[in-house]
C-alpha positions as CSV (number, residue, x, y, z in Angstrom):
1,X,-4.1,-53.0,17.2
2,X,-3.3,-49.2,16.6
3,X,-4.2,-46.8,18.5
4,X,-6.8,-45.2,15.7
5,X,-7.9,-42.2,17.1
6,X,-4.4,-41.2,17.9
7,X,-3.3,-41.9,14.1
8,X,-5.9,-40.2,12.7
9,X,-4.9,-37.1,13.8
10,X,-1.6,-37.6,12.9
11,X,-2.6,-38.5,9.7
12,X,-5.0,-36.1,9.0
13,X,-2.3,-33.1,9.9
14,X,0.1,-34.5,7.5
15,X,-2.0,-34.6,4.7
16,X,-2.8,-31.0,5.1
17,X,-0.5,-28.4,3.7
18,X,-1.0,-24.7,4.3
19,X,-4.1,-24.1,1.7
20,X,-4.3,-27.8,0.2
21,X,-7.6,-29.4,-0.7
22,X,-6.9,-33.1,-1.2
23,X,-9.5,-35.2,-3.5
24,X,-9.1,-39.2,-4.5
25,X,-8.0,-40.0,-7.9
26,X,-7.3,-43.7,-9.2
27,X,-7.8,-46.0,-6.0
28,X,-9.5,-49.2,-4.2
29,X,-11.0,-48.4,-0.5
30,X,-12.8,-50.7,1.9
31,X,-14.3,-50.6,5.2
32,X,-15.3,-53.7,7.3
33,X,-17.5,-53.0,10.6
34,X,-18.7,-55.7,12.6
35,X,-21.4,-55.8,15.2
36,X,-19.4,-55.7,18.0
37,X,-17.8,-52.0,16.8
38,X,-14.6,-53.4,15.8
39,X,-13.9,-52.1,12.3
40,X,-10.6,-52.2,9.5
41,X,-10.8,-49.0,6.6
42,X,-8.1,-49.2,3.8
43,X,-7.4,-46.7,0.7
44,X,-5.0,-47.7,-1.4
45,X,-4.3,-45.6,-4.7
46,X,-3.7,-41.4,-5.5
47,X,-4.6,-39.0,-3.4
48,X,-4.7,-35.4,-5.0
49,X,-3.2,-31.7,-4.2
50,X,-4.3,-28.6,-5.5
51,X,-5.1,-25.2,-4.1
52,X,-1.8,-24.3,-2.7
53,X,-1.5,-21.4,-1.4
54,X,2.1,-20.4,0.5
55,X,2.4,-18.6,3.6
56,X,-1.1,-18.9,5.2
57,X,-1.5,-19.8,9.0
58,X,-3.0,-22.6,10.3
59,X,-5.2,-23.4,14.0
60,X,-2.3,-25.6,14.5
61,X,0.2,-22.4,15.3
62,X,-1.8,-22.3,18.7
63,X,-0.7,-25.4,19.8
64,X,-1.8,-28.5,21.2
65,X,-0.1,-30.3,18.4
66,X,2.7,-33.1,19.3
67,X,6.2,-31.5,18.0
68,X,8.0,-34.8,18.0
69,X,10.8,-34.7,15.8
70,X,10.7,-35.8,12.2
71,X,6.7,-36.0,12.8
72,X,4.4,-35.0,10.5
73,X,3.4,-32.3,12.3
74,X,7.0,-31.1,13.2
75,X,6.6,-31.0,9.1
76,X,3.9,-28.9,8.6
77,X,5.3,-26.2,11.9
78,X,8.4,-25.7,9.4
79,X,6.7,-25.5,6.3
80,X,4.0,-22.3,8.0
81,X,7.5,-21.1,9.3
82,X,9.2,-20.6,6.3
83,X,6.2,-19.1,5.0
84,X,6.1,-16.5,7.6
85,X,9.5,-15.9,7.1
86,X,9.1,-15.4,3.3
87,X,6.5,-12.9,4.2
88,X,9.2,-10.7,5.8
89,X,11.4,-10.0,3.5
90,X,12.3,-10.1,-0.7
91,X,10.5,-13.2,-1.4
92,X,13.8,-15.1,-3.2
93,X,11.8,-18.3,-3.4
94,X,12.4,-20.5,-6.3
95,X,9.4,-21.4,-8.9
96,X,5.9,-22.1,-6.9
97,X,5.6,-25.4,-9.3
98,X,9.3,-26.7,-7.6
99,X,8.2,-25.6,-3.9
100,X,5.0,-27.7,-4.3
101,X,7.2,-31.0,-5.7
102,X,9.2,-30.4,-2.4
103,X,6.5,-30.2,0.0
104,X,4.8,-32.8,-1.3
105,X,8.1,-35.0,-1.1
106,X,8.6,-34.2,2.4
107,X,4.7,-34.7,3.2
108,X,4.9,-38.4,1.5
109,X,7.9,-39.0,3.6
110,X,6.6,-37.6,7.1
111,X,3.0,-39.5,6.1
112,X,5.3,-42.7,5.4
113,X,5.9,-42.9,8.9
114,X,2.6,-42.3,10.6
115,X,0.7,-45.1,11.8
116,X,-1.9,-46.5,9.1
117,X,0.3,-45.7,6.4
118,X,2.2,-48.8,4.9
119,X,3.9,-46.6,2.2
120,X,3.6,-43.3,0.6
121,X,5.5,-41.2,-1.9
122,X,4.8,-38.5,-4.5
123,X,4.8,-39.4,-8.0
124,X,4.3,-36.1,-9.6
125,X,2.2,-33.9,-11.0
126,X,1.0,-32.8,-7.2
127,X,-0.2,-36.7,-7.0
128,X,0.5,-38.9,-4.0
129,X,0.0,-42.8,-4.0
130,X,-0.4,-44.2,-0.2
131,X,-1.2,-47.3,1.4
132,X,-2.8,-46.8,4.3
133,X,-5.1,-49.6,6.8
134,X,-6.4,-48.7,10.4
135,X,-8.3,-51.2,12.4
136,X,-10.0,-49.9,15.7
137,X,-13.2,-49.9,18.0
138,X,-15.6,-47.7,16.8
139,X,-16.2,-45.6,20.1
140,X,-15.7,-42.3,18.1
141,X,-16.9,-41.3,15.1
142,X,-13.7,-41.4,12.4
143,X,-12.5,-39.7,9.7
144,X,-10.3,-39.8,6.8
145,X,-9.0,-37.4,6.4
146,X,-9.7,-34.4,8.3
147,X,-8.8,-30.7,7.0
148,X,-7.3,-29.2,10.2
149,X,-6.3,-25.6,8.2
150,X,-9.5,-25.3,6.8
151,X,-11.4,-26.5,10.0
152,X,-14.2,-27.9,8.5
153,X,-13.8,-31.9,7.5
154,X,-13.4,-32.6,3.9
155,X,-13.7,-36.1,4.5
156,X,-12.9,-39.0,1.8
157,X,-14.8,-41.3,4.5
158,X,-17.4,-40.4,7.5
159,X,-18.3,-43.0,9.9
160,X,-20.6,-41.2,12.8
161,X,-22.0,-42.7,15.5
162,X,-25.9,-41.9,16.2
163,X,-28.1,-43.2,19.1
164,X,-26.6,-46.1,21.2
165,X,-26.7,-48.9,18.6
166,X,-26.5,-47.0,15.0
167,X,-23.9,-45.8,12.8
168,X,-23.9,-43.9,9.5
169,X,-21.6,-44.2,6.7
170,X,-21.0,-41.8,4.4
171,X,-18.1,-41.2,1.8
172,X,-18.8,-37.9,0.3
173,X,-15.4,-37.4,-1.7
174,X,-16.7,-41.0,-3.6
175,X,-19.1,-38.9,-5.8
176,X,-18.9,-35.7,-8.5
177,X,-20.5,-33.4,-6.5
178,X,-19.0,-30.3,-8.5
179,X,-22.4,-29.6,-10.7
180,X,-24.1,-29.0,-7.5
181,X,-24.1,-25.5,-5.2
182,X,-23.2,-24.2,-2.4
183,X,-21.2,-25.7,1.0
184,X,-22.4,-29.0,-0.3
185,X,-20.4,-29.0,-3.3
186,X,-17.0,-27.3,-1.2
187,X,-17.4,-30.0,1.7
188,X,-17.3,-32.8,-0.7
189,X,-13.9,-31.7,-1.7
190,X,-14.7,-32.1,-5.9
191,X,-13.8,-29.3,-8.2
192,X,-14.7,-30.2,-12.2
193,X,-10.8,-31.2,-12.6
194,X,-10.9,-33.1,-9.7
195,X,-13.7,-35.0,-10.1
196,X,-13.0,-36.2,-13.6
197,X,-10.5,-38.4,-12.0
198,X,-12.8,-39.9,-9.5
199,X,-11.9,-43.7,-10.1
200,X,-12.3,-46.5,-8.0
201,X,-14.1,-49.0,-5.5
202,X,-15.3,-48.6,-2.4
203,X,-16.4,-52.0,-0.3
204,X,-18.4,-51.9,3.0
205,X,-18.9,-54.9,4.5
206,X,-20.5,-56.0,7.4
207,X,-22.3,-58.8,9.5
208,X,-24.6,-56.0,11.4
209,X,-28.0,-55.4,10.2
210,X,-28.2,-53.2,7.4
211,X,-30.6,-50.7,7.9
212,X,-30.7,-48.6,4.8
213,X,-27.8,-48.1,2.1
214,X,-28.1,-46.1,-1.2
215,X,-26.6,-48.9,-3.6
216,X,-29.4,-50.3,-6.0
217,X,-27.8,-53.7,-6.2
218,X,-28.1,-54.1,-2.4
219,X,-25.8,-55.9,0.2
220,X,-24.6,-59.3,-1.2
221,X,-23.3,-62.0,1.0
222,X,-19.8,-63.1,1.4
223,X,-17.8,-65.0,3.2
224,X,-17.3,-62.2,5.9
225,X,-20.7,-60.9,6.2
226,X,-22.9,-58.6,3.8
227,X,-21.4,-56.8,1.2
228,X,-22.1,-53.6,-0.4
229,X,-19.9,-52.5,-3.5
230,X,-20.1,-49.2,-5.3
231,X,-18.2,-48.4,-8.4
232,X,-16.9,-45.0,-8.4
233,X,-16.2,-42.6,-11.9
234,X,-16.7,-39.2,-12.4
235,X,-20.5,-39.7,-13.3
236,X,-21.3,-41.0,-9.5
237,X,-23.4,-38.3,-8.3
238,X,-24.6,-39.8,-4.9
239,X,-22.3,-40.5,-2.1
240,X,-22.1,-43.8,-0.8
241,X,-24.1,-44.2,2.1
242,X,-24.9,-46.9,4.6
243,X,-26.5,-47.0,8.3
244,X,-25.8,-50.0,10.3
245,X,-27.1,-51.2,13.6
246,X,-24.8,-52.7,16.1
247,X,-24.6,-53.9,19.8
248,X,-24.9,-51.3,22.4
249,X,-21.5,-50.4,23.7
């Protein structure tokens, strides 16, 4: 079993470039928690770069972050380096279009080899299709992903533990939240462009008691527990949301 909390961070630095928002495009997610806190999460499909803005310094400059080579965030330490550097001198950089295609290139490849991710790569037009599946013991609350330069989470998925036996679920980049104001609206990670390619599925499921969940078709069973299934498209407005109750730790 991974190490999740470990890989999360990992994973969540790599996916952040200097000034990136990332938002989900086409894609099928799950999330399976059972009773006794053990849980799996997958996202398969696009993930989706925009707001890119060169040279700007990230909370990871301080330190504190592994600098193993090859590493995603050995990655990300040269990419805020040659941005510095640019910022020196006559800026001889080629178009901003072809400097995105090869950061994103070099993030797919430093993501393909963080734990979680079974494959990614960029396919263009600042898109990037991964595979990724974590299973772990919910002892933490988790995360994906996590916008380290921005320092606030801009999560796809929330799961947060509250009180000794409950935890909430909550996948705030699942829904169009661009028509509404405020923090609320930035958090979620949706712009209008973004959000009209909000397609997909996300599946919780679950043999802990369901205390409330914002699906109208309610939990169905299966052969692994309760179900819940939302269908997500750029007219979801509400998040997906579920609280569970499981055993004390």
């Amino acid at each position: 079993m991974i190490h999740w909390k470990h890989s999360v961070l990992a994973m969540a630095a790599a996916l952040m470039l200097p000034g990136c928002l990332v938002t989900p495009g086409q894609f099928e997610s799950s999330l399976d928690i059972r009773a006794d806190r053990s849980f799996t999460f997958a996202y398969k499909g696009e993930i989706l770069a925009a707001n890119m803005n060169k040279g700007s310094i990230s909370p990871l400059e301080g330190g504190g972050a592994p600098a193993k080579e090859d590493s995603a965030y050995s990655q990300i330490a040269l990419w805020q380096a040659e941005g510095r550097a640019e910022g020196t001198g006559k800026d001889n950089r080629p178009d901003g279009a072809r400097e995105d295609v090869a950061q994103l290139n070099a993030m797919a490849a430093a993501l393909a080899k963080e734990p979680g991710f079974r494959s990614a790569r960029y396919v263009g037009n600042k898109t990037l299709v991964v595979d990724y599946r974590l299973s772990g013991t919910l002892t933490h609350a988790f995360l994906f992903p996590f916008n380290i330069d921005a320092q606030v989470p801009l999560p796809f998925l929330a799961v947060e533990l509250r009180g000794a036996d409950t935890v909430r679920v909550k996948a705030p980049a699942f829904a169009n939240q661009s028509g509404k104001a405020g923090d609320a609206a930035m958090l979620a990670g949706n712009s209008d462009e973004s959000a009209k390619a909000l397609n997909g599925h996300f599946v919780l499921t679950t043999d802990a008691e369901i205390i409330s969940q914002n699906q109208e078709d309610g939990a169905q069973p299966g052969a692994s527990g309760k179900q819940i299934r939302w269908t997500i498209t750029p007219l979801t407005s509400e998040a997906p949301m579920a609280v569970l109750r499981l055993k004390p730790l």
